[in-house]
VOPAGU-2260 file (C-alpha; in pm, 1 decimal, decimal comma):
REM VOPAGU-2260
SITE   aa  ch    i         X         Y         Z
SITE  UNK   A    0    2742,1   -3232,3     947,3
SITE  UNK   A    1    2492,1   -3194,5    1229,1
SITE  UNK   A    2    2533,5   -2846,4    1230,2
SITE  UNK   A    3    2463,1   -2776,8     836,4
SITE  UNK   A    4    2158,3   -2989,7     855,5
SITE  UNK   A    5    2022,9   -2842,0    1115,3
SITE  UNK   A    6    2071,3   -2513,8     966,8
SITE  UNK   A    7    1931,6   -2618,7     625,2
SITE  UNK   A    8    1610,4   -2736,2     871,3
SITE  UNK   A    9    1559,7   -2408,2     998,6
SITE  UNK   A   10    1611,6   -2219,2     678,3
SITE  UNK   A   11    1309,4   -2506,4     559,1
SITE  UNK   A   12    1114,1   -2385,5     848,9
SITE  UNK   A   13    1131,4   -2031,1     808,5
SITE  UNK   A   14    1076,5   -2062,7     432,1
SITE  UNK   A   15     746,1   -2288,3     502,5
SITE  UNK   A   16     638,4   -2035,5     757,1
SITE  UNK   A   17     700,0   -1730,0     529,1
SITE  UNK   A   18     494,6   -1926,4     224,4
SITE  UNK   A   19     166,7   -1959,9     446,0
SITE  UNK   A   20     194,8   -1611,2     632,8
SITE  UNK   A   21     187,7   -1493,9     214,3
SITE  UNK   A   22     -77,8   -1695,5     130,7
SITE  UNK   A   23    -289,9   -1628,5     427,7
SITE  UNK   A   24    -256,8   -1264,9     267,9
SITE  UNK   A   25    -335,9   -1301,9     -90,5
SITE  UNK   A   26    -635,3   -1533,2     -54,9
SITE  UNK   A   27    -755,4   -1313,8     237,6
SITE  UNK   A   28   -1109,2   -1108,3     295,2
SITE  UNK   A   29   -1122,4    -926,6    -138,6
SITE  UNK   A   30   -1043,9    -575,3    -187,4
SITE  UNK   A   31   -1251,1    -348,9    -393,8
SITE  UNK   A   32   -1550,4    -213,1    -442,0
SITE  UNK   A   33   -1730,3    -513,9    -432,8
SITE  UNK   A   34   -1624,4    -575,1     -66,3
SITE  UNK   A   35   -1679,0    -231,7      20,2
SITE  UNK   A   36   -1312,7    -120,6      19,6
SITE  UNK   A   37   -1305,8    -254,6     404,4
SITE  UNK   A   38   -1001,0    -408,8     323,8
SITE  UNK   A   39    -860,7     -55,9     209,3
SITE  UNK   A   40    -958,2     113,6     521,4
SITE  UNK   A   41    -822,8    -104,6     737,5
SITE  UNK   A   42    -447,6    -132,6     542,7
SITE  UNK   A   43    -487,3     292,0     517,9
SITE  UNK   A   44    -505,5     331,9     893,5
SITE  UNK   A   45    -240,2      37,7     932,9
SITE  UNK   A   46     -36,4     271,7     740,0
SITE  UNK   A   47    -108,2     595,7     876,8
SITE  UNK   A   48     217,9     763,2    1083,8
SITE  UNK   A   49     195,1     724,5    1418,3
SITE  UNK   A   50       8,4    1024,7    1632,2
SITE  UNK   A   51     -76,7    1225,8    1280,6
SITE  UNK   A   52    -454,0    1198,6    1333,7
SITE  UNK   A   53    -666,4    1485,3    1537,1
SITE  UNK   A   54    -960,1    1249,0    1543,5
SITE  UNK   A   55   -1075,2     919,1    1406,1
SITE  UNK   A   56   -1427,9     903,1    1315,8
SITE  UNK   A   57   -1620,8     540,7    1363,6
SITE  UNK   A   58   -1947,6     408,3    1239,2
SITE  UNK   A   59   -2099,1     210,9     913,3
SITE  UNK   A   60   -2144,7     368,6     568,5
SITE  UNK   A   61   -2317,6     664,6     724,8
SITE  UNK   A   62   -1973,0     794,6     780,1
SITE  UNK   A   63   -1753,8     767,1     479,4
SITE  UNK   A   64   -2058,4     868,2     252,8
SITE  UNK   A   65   -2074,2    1162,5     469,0
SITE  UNK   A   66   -1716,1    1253,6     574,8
SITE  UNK   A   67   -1446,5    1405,3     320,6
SITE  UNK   A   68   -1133,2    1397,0     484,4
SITE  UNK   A   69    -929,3    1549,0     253,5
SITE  UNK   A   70   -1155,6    1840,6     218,5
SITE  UNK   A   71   -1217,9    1933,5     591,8
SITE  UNK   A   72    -827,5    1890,0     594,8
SITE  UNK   A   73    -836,5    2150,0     301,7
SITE  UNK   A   74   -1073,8    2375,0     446,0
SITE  UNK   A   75    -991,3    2379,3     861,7
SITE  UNK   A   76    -654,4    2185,4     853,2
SITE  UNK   A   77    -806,2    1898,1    1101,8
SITE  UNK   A   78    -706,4    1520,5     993,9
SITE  UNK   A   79   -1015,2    1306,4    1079,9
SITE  UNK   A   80   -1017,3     952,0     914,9
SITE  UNK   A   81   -1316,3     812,2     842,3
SITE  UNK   A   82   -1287,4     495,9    1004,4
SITE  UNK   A   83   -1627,8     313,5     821,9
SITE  UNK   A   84   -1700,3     -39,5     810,0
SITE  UNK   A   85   -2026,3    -105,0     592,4
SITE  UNK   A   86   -2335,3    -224,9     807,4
SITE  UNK   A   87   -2086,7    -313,2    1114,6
SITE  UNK   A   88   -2243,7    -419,3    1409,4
SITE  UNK   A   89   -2234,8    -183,0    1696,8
SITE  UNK   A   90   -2017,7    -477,6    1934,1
SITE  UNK   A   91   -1680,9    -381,8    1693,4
SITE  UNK   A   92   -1692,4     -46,7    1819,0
SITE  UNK   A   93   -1493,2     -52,9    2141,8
SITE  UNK   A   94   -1243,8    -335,2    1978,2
SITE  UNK   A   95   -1206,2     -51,0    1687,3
SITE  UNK   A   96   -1136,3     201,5    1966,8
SITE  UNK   A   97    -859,9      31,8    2107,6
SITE  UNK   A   98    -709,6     -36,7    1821,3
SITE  UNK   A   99    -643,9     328,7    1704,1
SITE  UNK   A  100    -544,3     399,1    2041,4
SITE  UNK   A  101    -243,0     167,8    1980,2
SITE  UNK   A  102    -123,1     428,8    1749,7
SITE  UNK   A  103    -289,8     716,0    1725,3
SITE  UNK   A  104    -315,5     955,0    2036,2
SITE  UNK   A  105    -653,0    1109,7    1887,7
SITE  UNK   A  106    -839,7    1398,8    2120,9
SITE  UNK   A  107   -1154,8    1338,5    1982,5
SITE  UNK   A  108   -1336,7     996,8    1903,1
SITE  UNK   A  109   -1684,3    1092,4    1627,7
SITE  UNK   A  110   -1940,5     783,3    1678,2
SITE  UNK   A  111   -2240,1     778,3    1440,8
SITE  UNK   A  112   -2553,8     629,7    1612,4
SITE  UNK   A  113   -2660,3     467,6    1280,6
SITE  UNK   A  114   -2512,8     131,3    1406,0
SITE  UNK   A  115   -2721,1      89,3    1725,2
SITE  UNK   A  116   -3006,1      50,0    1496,6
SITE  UNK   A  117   -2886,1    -303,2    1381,5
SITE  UNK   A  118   -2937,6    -559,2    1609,3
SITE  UNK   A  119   -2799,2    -933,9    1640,0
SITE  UNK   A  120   -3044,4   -1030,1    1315,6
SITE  UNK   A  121   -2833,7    -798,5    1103,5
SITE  UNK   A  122   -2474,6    -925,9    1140,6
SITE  UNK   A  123   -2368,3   -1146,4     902,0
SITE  UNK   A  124   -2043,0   -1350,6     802,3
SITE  UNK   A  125   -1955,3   -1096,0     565,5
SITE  UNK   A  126   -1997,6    -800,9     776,4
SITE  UNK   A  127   -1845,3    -975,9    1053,8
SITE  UNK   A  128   -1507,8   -1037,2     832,5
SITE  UNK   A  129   -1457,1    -657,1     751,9
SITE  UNK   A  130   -1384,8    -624,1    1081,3
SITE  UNK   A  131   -1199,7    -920,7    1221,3
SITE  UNK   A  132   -1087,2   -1067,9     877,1
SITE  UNK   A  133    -906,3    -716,9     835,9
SITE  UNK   A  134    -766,0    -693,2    1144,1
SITE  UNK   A  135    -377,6    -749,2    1297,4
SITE  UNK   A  136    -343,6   -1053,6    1529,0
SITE  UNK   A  137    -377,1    -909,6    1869,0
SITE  UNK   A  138    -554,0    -945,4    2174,3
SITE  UNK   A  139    -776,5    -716,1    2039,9
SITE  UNK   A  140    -875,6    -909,6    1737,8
SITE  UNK   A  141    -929,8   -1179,9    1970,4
SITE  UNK   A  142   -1149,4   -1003,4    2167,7
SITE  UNK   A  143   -1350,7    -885,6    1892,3
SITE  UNK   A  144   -1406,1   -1254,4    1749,0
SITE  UNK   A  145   -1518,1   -1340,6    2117,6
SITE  UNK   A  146   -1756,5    -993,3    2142,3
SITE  UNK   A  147   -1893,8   -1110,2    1778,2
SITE  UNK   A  148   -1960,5   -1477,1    1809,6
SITE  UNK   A  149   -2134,3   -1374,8    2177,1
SITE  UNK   A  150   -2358,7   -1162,9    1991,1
SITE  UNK   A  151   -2451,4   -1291,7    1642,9
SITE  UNK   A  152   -2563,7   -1581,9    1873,4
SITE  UNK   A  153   -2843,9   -1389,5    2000,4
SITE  UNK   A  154   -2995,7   -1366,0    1679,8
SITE  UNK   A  155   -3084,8   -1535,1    1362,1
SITE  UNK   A  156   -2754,6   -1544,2    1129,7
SITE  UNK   A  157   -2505,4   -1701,4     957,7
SITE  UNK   A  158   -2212,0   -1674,9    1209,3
SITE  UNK   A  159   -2054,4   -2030,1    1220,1
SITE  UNK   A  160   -1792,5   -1953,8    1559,3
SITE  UNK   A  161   -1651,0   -2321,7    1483,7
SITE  UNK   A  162   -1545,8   -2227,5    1144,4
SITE  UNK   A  163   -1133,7   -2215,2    1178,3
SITE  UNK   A  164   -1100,0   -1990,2     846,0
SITE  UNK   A  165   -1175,9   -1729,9    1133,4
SITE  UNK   A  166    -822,7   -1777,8    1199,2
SITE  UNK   A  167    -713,5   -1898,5     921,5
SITE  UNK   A  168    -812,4   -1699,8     641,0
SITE  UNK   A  169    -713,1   -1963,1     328,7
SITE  UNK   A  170    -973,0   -2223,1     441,6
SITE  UNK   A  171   -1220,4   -1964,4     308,4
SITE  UNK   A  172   -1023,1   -1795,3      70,3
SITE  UNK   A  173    -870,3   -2103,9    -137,7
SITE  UNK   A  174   -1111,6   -2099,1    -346,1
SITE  UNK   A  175   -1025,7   -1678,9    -519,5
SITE  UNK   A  176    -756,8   -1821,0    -677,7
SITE  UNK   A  177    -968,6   -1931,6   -1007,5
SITE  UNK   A  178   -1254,4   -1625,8    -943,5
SITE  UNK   A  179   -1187,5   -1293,9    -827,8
SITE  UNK   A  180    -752,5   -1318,9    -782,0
SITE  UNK   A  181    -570,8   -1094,2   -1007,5
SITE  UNK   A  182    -192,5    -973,3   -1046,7
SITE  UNK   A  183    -277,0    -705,4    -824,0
SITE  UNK   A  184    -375,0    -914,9    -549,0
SITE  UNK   A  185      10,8   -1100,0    -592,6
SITE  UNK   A  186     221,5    -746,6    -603,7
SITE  UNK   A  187      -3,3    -533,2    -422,4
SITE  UNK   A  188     -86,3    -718,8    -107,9
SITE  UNK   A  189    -182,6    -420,1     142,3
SITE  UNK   A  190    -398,0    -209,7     -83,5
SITE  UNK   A  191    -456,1     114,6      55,6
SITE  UNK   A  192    -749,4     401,1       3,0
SITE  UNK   A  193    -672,1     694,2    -215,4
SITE  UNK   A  194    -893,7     946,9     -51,8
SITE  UNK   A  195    -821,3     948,7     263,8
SITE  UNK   A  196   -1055,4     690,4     316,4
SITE  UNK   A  197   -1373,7     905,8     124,2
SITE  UNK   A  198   -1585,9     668,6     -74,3
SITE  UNK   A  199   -1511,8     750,0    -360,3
SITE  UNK   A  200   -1415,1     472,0    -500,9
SITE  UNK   A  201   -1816,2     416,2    -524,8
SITE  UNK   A  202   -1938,9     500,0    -870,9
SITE  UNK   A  203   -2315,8     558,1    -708,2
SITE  UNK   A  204   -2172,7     879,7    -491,3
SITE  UNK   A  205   -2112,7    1053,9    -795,0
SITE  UNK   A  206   -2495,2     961,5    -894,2
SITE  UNK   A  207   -2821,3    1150,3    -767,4
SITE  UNK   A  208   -3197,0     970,2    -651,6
SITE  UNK   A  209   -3427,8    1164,7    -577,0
SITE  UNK   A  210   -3603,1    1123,0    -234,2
SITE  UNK   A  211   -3884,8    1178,4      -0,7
SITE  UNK   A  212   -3841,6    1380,5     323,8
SITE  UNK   A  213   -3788,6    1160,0     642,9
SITE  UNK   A  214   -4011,6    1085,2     896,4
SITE  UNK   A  215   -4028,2    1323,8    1189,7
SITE  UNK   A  216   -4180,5    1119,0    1449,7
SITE  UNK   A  217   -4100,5    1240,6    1856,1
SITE  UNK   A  218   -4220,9     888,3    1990,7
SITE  UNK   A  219   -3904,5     620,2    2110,1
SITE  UNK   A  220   -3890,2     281,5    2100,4
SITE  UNK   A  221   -3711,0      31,5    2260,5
SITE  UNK   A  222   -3370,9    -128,4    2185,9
SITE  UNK   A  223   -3353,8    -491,7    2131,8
SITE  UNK   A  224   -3187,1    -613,9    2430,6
SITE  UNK   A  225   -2861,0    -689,7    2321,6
SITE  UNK   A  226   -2841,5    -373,7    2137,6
SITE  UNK   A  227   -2946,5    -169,2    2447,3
SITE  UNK   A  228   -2680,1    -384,7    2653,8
SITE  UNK   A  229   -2403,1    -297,7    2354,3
SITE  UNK   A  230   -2457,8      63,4    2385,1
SITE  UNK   A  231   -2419,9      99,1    2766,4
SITE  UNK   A  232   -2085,0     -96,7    2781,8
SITE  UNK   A  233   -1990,9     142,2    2474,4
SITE  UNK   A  234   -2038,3     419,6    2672,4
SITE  UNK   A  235   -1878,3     265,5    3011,8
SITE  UNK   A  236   -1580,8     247,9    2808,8
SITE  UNK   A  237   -1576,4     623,1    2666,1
SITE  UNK   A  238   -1551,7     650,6    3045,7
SITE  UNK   A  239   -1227,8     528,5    3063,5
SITE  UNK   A  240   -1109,0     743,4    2759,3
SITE  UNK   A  241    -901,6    1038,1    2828,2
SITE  UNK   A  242   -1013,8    1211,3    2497,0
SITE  UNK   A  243   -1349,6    1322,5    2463,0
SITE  UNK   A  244   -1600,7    1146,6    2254,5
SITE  UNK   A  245   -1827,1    1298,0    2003,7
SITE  UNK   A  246   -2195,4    1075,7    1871,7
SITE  UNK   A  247   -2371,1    1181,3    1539,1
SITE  UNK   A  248   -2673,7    1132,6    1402,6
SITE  UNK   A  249   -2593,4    1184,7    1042,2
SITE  UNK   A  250   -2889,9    1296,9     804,6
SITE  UNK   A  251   -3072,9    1013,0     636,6
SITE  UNK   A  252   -3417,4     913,5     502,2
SITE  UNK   A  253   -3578,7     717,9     776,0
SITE  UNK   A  254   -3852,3     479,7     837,3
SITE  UNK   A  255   -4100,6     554,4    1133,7
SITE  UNK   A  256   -3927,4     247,9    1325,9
SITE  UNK   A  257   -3556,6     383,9    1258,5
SITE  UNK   A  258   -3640,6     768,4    1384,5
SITE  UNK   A  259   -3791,6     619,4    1717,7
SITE  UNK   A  260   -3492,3     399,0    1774,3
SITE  UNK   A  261   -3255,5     686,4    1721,4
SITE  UNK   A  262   -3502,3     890,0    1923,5
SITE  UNK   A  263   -3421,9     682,0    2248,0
SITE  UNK   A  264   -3050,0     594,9    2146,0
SITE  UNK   A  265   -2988,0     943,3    2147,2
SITE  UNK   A  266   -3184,1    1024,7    2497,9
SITE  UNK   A  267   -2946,2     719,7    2694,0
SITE  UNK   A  268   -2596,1     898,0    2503,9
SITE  UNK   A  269   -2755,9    1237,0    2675,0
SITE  UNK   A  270   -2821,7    1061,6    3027,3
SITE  UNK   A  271   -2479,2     941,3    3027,4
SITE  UNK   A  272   -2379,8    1307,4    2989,4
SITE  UNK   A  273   -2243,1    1265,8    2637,2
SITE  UNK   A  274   -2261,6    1517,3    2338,4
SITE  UNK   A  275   -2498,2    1414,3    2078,1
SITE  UNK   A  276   -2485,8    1647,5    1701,3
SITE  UNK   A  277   -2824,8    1565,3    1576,5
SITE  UNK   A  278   -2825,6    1613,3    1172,4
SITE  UNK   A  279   -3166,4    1470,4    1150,2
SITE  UNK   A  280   -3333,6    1763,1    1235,0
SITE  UNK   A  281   -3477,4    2032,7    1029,5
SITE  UNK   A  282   -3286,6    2317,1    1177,3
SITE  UNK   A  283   -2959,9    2078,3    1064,3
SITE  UNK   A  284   -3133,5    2026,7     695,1
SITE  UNK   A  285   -3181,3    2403,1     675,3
SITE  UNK   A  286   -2797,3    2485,8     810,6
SITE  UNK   A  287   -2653,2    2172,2     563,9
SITE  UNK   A  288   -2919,3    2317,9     293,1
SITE  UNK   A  289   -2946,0    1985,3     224,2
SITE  UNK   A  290   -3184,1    1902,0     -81,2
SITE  UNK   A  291   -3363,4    1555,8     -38,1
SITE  UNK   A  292   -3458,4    1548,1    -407,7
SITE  UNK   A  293   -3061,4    1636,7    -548,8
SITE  UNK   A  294   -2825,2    1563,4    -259,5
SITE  UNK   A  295   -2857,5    1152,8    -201,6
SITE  UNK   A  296   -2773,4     817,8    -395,0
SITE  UNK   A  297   -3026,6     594,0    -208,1
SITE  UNK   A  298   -3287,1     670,5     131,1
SITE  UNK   A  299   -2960,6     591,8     357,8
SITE  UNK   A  300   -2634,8     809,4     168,7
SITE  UNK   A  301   -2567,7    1134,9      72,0
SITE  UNK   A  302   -2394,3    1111,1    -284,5
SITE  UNK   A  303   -2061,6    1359,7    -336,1
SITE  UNK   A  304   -2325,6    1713,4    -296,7
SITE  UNK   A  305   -2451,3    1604,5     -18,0
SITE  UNK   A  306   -2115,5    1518,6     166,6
SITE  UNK   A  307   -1969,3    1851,8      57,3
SITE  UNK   A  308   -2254,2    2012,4     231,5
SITE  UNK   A  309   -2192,7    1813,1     520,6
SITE  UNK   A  310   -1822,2    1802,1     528,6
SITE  UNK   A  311   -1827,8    2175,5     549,2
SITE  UNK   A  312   -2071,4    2237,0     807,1
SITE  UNK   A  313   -1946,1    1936,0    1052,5
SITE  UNK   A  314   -1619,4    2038,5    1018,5
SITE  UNK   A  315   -1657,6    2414,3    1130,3
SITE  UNK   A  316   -1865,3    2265,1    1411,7
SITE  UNK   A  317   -1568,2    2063,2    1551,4
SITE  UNK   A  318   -1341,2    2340,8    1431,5
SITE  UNK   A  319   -1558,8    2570,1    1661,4
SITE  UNK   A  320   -1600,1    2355,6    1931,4
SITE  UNK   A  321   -1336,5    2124,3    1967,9
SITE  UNK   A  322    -940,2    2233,4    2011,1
SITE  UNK   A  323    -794,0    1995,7    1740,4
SITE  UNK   A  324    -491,4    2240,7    1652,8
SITE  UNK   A  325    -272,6    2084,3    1946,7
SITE  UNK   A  326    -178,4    1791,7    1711,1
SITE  UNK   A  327    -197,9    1977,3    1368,7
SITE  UNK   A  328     169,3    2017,7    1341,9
SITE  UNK   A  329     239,7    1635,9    1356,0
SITE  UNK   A  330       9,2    1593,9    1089,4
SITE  UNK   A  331     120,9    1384,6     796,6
SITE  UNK   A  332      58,0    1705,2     519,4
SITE  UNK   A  333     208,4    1436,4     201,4
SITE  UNK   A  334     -68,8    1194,0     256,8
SITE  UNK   A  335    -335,1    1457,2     279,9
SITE  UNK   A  336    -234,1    1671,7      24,9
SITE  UNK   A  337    -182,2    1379,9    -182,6
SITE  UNK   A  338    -507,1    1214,3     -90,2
SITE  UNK   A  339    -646,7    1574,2    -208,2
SITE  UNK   A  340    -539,2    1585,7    -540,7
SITE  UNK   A  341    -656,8    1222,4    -585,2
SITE  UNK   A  342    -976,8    1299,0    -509,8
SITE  UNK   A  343    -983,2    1614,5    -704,6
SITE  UNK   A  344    -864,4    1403,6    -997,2
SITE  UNK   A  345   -1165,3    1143,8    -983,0
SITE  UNK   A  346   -1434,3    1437,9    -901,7
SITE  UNK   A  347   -1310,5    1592,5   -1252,7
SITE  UNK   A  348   -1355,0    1222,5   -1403,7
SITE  UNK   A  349   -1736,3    1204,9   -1238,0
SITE  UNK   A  350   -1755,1    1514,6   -1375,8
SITE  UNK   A  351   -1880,8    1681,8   -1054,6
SITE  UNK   A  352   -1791,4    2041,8    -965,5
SITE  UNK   A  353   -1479,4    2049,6    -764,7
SITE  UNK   A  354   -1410,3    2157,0    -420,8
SITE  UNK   A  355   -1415,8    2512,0    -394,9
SITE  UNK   A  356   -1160,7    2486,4     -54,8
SITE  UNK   A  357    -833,5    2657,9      55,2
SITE  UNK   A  358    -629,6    2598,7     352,2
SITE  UNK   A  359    -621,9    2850,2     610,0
């Protein structure tokens, strides 16, 4: 008698235990566009086969506005994931890092620059939960909800560190279940990215804005200090890498206060001895014939034209430059070619002219 109630106890247990770990999912950080698709771009990596990418490329918007994967897999054969998290703060970086190194044995980390711009003012809750809300328990996650609490408290924000939905996601998340939960948040509970983690789920990349030129200025000016500290641990840590690391300055519309931060974030990644591909430059606007007045959606993205244009040009670089055909054969060809034809099917519904690419 013992026995059978102490087995109908544990079945209880494991039952209650499998009931919260499910609910902890569904009302979780939202998917979608209005959340940026961060959940999507986590759960696509997640998902990715292990040791299939050549290189994973890390950084805010500025990167999968910029980046399509399926076409410089298309056009060169490489398999770089845009690994974008909207507006994230440049501490997430080096948690991000180690977390693709857990399963992916990449040659080549791509860092856009675009993040040490933000400083401890500019994270808030939201952005903060793309990245840790998103994330698999580990160490690592850990680590990053230390890193992020450390530094949101040098600044003025909404970070509460004593808030336990940190952990556990329901306390904040309760509440979807009479706003935003639908039937595909029940079935579907690890949505995924269909374009190889392109933004094109974003109706406004398929849209044009005119815009002005950017600013041009040579002058620098100085970090805030926590932003200036966050870059040189960054780069202590590419030290320990044993692939190399890549930083980018993709091509924007910037203020006179944004081009003299990048101005002396990109002269400390040269001290260190690390490569820097500046875009913002006009001999890059003339190679990407980029078009300020056709070729963006807003001062800060590229829309689809633009990200052809730079797709194509970045890629050859790293093509020409970097050796990324050692790991091409354990590439994951279904997933790309699939993400492809996804993406070709959603340009023809924007009604934008379709990639003119072929596969070596």
């Amino acid at each position: 008698m013992k026995k059978r109630e102490i087995k109908k106890g544990v079945v209880f247990l494991l039952c209650v235990i499998l009931v919260f770990i499910y609910i902890n999912i569904i009302f979780s950080f939202p998917s979608g566009e209005a959340a940026d698709g961060s959940k999507e771009k986590w759960n696509t990596f997640y998902a990715m086969e292990e040791n299939t990418l050549d290189a994973v490329y890390l950084g805010t918007s500025s990167v999968d506005r910029y980046w399509i994967s399926p076409q410089a897999w298309k056009e060169t054969g490489m398999a770089v994931y845009p690994f974008a998290i909207s507006s994230i703060s440049s501490v997430f970086l080096q948690p991000m890092m180690e977390e693709v190194l857990k399963t992916q044995d990449v040659q080549l980390f791509i860092i856009d620059i675009r993040t040490f711009t933000n400083d401890a003012d500019d994270i808030t809750d939201t952005r903060m939960r793309r990245v840790t809300d998103n994330m698999k328990w580990s160490s690592t996650k850990l680590e990053a909800l230390e890193e992020g609490f450390e530094y949101a408290s040098y600044g003025s924000n909404d970070i509460d560190s004593d808030d336990l939905s940190w952990y556990i996601p329901f306390l904040k998340y309760h509440q979807r279940w009479n706003a935003d939960l639908n039937l595909d948040d029940l079935i579907s509970i690890y949505p995924t990215t269909d374009y190889g983690g392109y933004a094109a789920y974003q109706p406004k990349v398929f849209t044009s804005v005119p815009q002005k030129n950017p600013n041009m200025s040579t002058k620098k000016m100085d970090l805030e200090e926590e932003s200036a500290l966050e870059l040189a641990e960054l780069l202590e840590y590419c030290d320990t890498l044993d692939c190399q690391v890549l930083f980018v300055d993709a091509p924007y519309v910037m203020t006179k206060e944004q081009r003299e931060k990048s101005n002396t974030i990109a002269s400390v990644i040269k001290d260190a001895g690390y490569p820097l591909l500046e875009f913002n430059t006009e001999e890059y606007y003339e190679k990407l014939d980029l078009d300020f007045s056709r070729d963006y959606y807003d001062k800060r993205h590229v829309n689809y034209l633009g990200a052809v244009k730079y797709t194509r040009v970045f890629s050859r670089y790293l093509e020409k430059n970097y050796n990324l055909e050692e790991y091409q054969n354990a590439e994951d060809p279904d997933y790309w070619s699939t993400a492809y034809d996804k993406l070709t099917d959603k340009i023809r519904e924007s009604g934008q002219e379709l990639l003119s690419a072929s596969r070596k």
